[in-house]
C-alpha positions, 0 to 999 in steps of 0.5 A: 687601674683598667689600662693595667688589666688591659695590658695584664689581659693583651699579654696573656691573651698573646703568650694564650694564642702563641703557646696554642700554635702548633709545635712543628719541631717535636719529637714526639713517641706515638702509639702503634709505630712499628718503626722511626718516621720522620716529617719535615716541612717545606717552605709552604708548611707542607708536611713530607712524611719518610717512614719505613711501611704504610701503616705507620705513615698513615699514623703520621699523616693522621697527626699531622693533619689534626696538628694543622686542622683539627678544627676544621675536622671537626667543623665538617664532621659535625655539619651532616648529622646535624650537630652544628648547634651544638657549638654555634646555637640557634643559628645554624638550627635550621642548617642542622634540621635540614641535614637530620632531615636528610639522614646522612647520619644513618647512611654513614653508620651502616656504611661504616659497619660494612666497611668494618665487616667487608673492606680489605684488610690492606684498606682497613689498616690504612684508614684504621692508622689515620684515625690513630694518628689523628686521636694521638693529637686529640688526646695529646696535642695542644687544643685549637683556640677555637675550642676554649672559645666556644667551650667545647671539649675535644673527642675521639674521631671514629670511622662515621666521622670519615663517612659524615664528611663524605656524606656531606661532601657528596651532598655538597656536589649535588646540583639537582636541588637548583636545577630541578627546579628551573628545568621544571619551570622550563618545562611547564611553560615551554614544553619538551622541545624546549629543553631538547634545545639546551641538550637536556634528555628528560624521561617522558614517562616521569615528570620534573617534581611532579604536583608543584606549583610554580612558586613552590618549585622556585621556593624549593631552591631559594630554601635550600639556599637560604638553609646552607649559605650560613654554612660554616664551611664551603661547599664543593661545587663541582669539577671538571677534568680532560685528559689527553692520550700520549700519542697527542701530545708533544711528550708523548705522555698523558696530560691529566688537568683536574679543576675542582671548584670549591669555595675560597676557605681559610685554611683551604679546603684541601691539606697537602702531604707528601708520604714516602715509604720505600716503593711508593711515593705519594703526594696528595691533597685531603678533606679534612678528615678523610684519610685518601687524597682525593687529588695527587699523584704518584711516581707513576700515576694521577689522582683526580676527582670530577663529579657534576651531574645535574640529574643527581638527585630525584624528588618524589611528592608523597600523596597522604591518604585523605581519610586515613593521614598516617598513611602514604602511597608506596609505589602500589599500596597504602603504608604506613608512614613511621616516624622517629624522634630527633633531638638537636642539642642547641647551645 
């Protein structure tokens, strides 16, 4: 009786996972179209999206990549604002602390009701059509495994959705919380002239986190690090890129060398898709979620993304008034620190 359930249970759960597979051959009637778009697959699984103006390219490029990898989007859009416990539990509790602690959450929604008041009108139709084509699948696309595991409903994907996987990417290419530190023992221990050495310029007038002790600006880093490296996604380290002028090459053109360095993922960190409308071509490698490829080129043009600066983020030690604690120092005066609840669901 238990080999029956056993090979009962192994053939459902197998016709379960393959009919969850997404369906690369559809003929599918979205919202919003103004015109036929046809998407055809390489060998590589790379989508190549012909349509007949931007808009409804951009619509199919939403589709599309929700179809390969809603889960990952929604993976990275949760890891900002601090929601991760909300599917994975106490785990990732501290990750999601940390993330409310930082706030990024606020920056999206004010820097996503901007962009609704002032961006425009051609960027507004391009972003507003990926977010479109990606909700099409959400509501009638086949529903990654994932979900059905860890219980969870599908929801839309909105605009602060787009600006919390920015906010967590720019985040992610921050190295000032593990520099900071060392630069600052350095400092202490060997003085200015030792870090003139390294080609390192410091504001003499500022110190490297001001009022810690040694052990503390080593337990800075060290808890940063133990707070993300269970994150679910990897992090962007950073990137280099060189460029070199026509008139030095043997092409006489430009060579253009992008180098992101980002962890090894699966699937990868980058989704590829080729847009072609009549006057413009462009193939490009996305975030999940982000509806600009950070990295591409068109017919005439190469895209490349390059951010590493270690002096990316300053610490400030607030100084708490000894007789009245509610109070800290703000650049000349005594204010009054505010404060607000957060709550983290945890499943």
């Amino acid at each position: 009786m238990l080999l029956l359930l056993l090979i009962v249970g192994g053939i459902y759960g197998y016709y379960f996972i393959k009919n969850q597979a997404p369906d690369y051959s559809e003929n599918m009637s979205l919202k919003g179209l103004s015109g036929q778009v046809d998407v055809y697959y390489d060998g590589y699984g790379v989508p190549h999206i012909y349509a007949e103006n931007e808009a409804d390219a951009f619509i199919a490029l939403g589709y599309v990549h929700a179809k390969d990898r809603l889960w990952q989007m929604e993976l990275l859009r949760r890891i900002a604002p601090g929601r991760l416990s909300e599917m994975f539990g106490e785990g990732t509790l501290k990750t999601d602390r940390f993330f409310r602690s930082l706030d990024i959450a606020s920056t999206s929604r004010r820097a996503a009701e901007l962009f609704r008041k002032e961006a425009p009108q051609e960027v507004k139709t391009t972003v507003n059509a990926y977010l479109k084509g990606v909700n099409q699948y959400i509501t009638q696309g086949v529903t990654p495994i994932e979900y059905f595991i860890l219980g969870l409903e599908k929801t839309p994907y909105t605009l602060e959705d787009v600006y919390n996987v920015i906010g967590y990417m720019g985040f992610s290419f921050a190295q000032a919380h593990k520099t900071e530190p060392v630069l600052a023992e350095v400092l202490s221990k060997y003085g200015l002239e030792y870090l003139k050495d390294l080609d390192i310029e410091i504001d003499t007038t500022k110190q490297l986190i001001e009022g810690m002790g040694e052990l503390s600006r080593t337990m800075l880093s060290y808890n940063i690090e133990e707070i993300l490296k269970d994150l679910p996604s990897p992090r962007l380290i950073g990137s280099n890129s060189w460029v070199i002028a026509p008139e030095k090459t043997s092409t006489g053109g430009v060579l253009f060398a992008n180098d992101p360095h980002i962890g090894f993922a699966q699937p990868a960190v980058w989704y590829e898709a080729h847009i072609e409308i009549p006057g413009y071509s462009l193939y490009g490698n996305y975030i999940g979620g982000f509806p600009i490829p950070l990295i591409g080129n068109t017919r005439h043009h190469a895209i490349g993304l390059t951010m590493f600066a270690n002096d990316d983020i300053d610490f400030y030690r607030e100084r708490i008034k000894e007789d009245e604690p509610d109070k800290y120092w703000k650049v000349d005066h005594w204010a009054d620190i505010e404060s607000r609840k957060e709550v983290i669901k945890v499943k």
